[in-house]
N, C-alpha and C positions, 0 to 999 in steps of 0.2 A: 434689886430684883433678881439677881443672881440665883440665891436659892431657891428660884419658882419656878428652875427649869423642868426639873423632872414632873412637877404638877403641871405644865402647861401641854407641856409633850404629853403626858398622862390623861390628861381634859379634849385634847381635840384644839389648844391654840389658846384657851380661858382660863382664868383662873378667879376665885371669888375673894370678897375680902377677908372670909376666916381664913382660906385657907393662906392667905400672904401674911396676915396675924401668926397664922402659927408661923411663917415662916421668917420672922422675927419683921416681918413689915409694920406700919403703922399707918395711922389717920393719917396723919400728916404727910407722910412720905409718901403715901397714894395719893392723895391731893396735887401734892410736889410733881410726881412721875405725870398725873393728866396735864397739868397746865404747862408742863415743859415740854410735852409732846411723843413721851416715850412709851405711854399706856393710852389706853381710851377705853373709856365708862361705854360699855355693852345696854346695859343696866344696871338698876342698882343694884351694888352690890357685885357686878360681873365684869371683870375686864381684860382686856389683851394686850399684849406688846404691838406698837404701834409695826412695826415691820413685819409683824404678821397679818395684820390686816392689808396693808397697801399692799401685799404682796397678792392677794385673794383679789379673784374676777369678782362679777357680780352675784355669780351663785356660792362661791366660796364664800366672802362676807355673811351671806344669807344663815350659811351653813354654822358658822361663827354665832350670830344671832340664836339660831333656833338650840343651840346648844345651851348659851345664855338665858335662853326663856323658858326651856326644860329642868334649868338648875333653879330655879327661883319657883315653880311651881309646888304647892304642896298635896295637892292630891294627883291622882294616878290618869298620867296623861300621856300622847302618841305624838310624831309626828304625821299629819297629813297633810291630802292635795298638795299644795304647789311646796310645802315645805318638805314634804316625804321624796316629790321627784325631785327636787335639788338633790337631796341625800342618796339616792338610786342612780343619779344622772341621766336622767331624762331632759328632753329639750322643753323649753316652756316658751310658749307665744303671748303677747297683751297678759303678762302677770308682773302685780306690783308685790318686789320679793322685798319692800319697806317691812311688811306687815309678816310674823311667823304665824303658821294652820298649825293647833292642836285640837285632837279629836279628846272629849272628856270620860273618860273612862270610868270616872266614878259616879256618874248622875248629876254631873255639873254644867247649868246651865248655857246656853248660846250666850257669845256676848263678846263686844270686841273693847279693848282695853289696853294701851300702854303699848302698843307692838306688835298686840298678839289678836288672833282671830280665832276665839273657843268655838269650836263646832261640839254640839250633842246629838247624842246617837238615840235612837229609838227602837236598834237590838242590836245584840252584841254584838262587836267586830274583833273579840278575841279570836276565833279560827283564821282572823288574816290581818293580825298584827305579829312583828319577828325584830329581829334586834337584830341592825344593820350598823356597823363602824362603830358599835357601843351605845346607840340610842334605838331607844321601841317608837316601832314607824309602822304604820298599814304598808302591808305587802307591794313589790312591783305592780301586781296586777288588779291591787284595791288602788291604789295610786293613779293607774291611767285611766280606770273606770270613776275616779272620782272627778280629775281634773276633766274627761268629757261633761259629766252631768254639771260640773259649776262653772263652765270658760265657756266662751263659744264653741261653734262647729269648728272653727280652723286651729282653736286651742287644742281641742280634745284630739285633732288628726294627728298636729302637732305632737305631740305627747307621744301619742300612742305609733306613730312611725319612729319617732327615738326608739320609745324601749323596742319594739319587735327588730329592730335594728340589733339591738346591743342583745335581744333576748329572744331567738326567736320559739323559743319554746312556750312563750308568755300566752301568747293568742288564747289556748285551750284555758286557762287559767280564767282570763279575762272573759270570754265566752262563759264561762259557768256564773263567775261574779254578775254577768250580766241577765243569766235566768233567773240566779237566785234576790236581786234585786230590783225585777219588775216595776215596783212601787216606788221607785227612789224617784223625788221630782227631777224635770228632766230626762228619765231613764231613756225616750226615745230619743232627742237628739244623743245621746252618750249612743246609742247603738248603733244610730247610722255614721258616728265615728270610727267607730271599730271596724265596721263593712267596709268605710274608706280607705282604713290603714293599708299599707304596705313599706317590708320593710327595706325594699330597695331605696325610698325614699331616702335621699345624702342630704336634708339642709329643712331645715325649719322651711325657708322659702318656697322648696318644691314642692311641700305638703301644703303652703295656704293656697299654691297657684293651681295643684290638683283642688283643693277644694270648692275654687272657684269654676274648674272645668265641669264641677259635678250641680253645681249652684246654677248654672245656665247653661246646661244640656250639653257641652261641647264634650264628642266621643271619648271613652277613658283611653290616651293612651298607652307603649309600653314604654317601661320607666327602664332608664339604665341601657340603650341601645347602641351597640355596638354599629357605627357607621364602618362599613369596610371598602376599596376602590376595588377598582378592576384590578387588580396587580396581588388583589388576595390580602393586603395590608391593612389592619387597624389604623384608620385615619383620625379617630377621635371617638369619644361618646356620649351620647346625646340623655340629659334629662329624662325629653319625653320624643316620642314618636307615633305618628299617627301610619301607617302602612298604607291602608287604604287611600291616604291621599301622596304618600310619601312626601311625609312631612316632617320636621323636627323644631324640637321647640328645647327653651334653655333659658335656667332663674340665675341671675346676673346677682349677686349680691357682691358685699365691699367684702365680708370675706372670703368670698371666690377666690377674687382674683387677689387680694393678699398670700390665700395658699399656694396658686402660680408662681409667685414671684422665687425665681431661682438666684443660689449664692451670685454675688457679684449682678444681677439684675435691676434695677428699676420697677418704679410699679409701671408705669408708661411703657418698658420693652416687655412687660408679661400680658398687656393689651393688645399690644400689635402684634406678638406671637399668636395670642388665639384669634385676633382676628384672622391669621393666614389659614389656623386651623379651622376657623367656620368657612371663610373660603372652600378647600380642599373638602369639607362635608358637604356646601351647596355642590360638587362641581359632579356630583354624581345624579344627575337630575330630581332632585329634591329643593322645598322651599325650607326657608326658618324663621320663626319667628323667638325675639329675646323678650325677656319679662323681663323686669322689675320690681322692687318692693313699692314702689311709690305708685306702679299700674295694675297689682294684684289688691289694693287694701280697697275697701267699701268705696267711697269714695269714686274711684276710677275704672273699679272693675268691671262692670257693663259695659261699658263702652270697648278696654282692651277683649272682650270674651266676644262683642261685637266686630273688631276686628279682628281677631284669630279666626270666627269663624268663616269672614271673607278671606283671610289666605290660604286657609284649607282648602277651600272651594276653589280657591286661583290653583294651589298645587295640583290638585285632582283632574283638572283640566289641563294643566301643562305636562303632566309626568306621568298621567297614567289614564293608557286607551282601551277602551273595550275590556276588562277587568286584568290588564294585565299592564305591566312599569314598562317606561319607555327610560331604556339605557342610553347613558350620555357617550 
């Protein structure tokens, strides 16, 4: 497989079987290469050096995929929804990225098939399709407007806090896709996505636990808040924070605190490190409460939104009298 460097590097990681044909490959010897472990069938017809795949997260793989199902197609097709934000780097929440989104370009029917999920269009979406890393995909901002209208509410926030993260110019963009697509099923959950975005949001997690703050009435707080002591020092920064009751709140995920973990550390010493730092944020008469993934998802969210909003209510009463903060 030697001579399929320049093609693979050329493809985005793929290479098909004509072209390993021309490149004096054979049936056989592709055959050979899959069962010995050093290619893998994409599709047929599509494959990659195994060390490029194991090397690819779960979106990277994807990416790999939708490359492979754009080269096998014969009429005139896009990437979309959750296969176009893989390609943009957008964050995606509850998406099964088994499956690659093509929008049909040519008048070819809906229909899901072998891998692949054919969406059809009902007016044209050439004004917001563009050729990103060498594949034609709907736009940044057709992309976060689509994954609101077909994912949930906490997909679409999800989404749409990545890109205005990585894009914040995006917004205005999205806002118009969103006049101009009234009629798309869904359009109103997709908008009260958008209203929810913001792109301080750091973490897929932050965005399902705001969306849950918005799902059962609990105050918006502000996102990204600088806790500081009396001594004039950045002691840490908080997620979220509520003022009015001086409060702070924080989404605990496994890559959190993998990002914590300092050379020569443990993951056990980057816990008890932030422990001392939630410490030193309570010690300034403020309450906090930590989230979870496992107490933000359906399931257990009422209950955790019924508790936050009994510690609000406890903070507000210990920390702050007559509309004004009682300093520690």
């Amino acid at each position: 497989m030697q001579n399929l460097g320049h093609v693979i590097e050329a493809s985005g990681g793929i290479f098909s079987r004509a072209q390993a044909i021309d490149c004096g490959e054979t049936d056989r010897s592709l055959d050979i290469a899959v069962r010995d472990g050093s290619i893998v069938r994409l599709r047929r017809g599509i494959y990659a050096p195994t060390d490029i795949v194991e090397a690819c997260d779960g979106s990277g793989r994807h990416l790999l995929l939708a490359r492979a199902a754009l080269a096998t197609q014969r009429g005139r097709v896009a990437l979309t929804g959750a296969s176009a934000a893989v390609l943009h780097g957008f964050a995606l929440h509850d998406v099964d990225l088994r499956a690659v989104h093509l929008v049909r370009l040519d008048e070819g029917s809906a229909r899901s098939e072998a891998g692949i999920v054919h969406h059809a269009v009902r007016r044209s979406v050439d004004d917001d399709l563009g050729v990103y890393q060498g594949l034609l995909a709907v736009s940044p901002a057709r992309t976060v407007w689509e994954i609101a209208c077909r994912g949930s509410l906490e997909a679409g926030v999800v989404t749409a806090d990545s890109a205005l993260r990585q894009m914040p110019e995006l917004r205005e963009a999205v806002l118009d896709i969103s006049r101009r697509l009234t009629s798309s099923p869904s359009s109103a959950k997709a908008r009260a996505a958008i209203r929810l975005s913001n792109p301080l949001a750091e973490s897929p997690g932050e965005s399902v636990t705001r969306v849950q703050f918005y799902r059962f009435g609990i105050p918006c707080p502000e996102l990204q808040h600088d806790v500081i002591d009396e001594a004039g020092q950045l002691v840490g920064r908080a997620d979220f924070y509520w003022e009015e009751c001086r409060h702070l709140g924080e989404f605990d995920g496994k890559i959190k605190y993998e990002a914590l973990v300092r050379p020569g550390e443990s993951a056990s010493d980057a816990v008890v490190r932030e422990k001392r730092r939630e410490d030193r944020m309570r010690a300034g008469s403020r309450g906090m409460t930590r989230f979870t993934w496992a107490e933000v998802m359906p399931g257990k969210a009422r209950r955790t939104m019924a508790e936050l909003r009994t510690a609000l209510e406890q903070s507000r009463r210990l920390y702050v009298r007559s509309g004004s903060s009682i300093a520690s």
